[in-house]
C-alpha positions as CSV (number, residue, x, y, z in Angstrom):
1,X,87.5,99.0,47.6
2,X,90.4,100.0,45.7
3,X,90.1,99.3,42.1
4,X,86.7,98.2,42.6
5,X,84.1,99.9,40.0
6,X,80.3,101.3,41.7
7,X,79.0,98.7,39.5
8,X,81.1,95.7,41.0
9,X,80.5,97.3,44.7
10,X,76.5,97.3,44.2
11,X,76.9,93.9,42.9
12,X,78.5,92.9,46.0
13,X,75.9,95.2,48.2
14,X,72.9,93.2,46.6
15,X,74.6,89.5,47.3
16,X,75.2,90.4,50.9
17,X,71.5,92.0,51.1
18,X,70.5,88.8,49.7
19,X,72.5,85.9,51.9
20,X,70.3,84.3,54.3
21,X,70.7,85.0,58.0
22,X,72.9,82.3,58.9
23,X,75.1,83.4,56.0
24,X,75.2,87.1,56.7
25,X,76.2,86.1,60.4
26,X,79.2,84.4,59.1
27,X,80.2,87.1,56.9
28,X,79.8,89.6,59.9
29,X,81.7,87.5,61.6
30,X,84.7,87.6,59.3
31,X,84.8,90.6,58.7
32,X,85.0,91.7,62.0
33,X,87.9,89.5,62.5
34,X,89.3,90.7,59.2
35,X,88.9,94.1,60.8
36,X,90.7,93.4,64.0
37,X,93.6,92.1,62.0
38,X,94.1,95.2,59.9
39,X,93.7,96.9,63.1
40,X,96.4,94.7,64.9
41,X,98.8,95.6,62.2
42,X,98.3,99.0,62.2
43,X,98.5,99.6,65.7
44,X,101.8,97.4,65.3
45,X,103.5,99.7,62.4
46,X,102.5,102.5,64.5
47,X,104.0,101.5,67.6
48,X,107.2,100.5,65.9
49,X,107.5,103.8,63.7
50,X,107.3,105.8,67.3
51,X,103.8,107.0,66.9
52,X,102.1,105.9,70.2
53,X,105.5,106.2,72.4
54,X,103.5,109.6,73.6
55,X,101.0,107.5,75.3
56,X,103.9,105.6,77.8
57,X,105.2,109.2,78.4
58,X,101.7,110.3,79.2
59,X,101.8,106.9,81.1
60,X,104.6,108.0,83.0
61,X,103.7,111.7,83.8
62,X,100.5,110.4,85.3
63,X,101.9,107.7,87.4
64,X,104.5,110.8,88.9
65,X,101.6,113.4,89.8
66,X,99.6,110.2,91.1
67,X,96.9,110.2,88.6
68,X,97.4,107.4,86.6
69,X,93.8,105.7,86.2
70,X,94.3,101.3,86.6
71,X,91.5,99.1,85.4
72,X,91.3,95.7,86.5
């Protein structure tokens, strides 16, 4: 938590140990979509900088010496 002091993050910890169940589900829930998100976008600045263009050439090498792996 960027800028965040320890005081201000165990503040937070206590009020998430102390939501009720139905509460901390939501939260979960959230944050796991916030998570996914950040994810999304970094997997998207990534692709468009060039970083994962090894994986289609891996891709492509595989599918030539017939060992390229397809689920579904």
């Amino acid at each position: 938590m960027a800028g965040k002091s320890m005081t201000e993050i165990s503040e937070t910890q206590r009020a998430v140990l102390s939501l009720p169940d139905s509460d901390y589900a939501k939260l979960r829930e959230w944050l796991a979509e916030m998570e996914w998100e950040r994810w999304g976008r970094e997997i998207e600045a990534d692709s468009k900088a060039g970083r994962l263009d090894f994986l289609a050439t891996e891709a492509d090498e595989a599918k030539k010496n017939g060992t390229l792996v397809s689920f579904g």
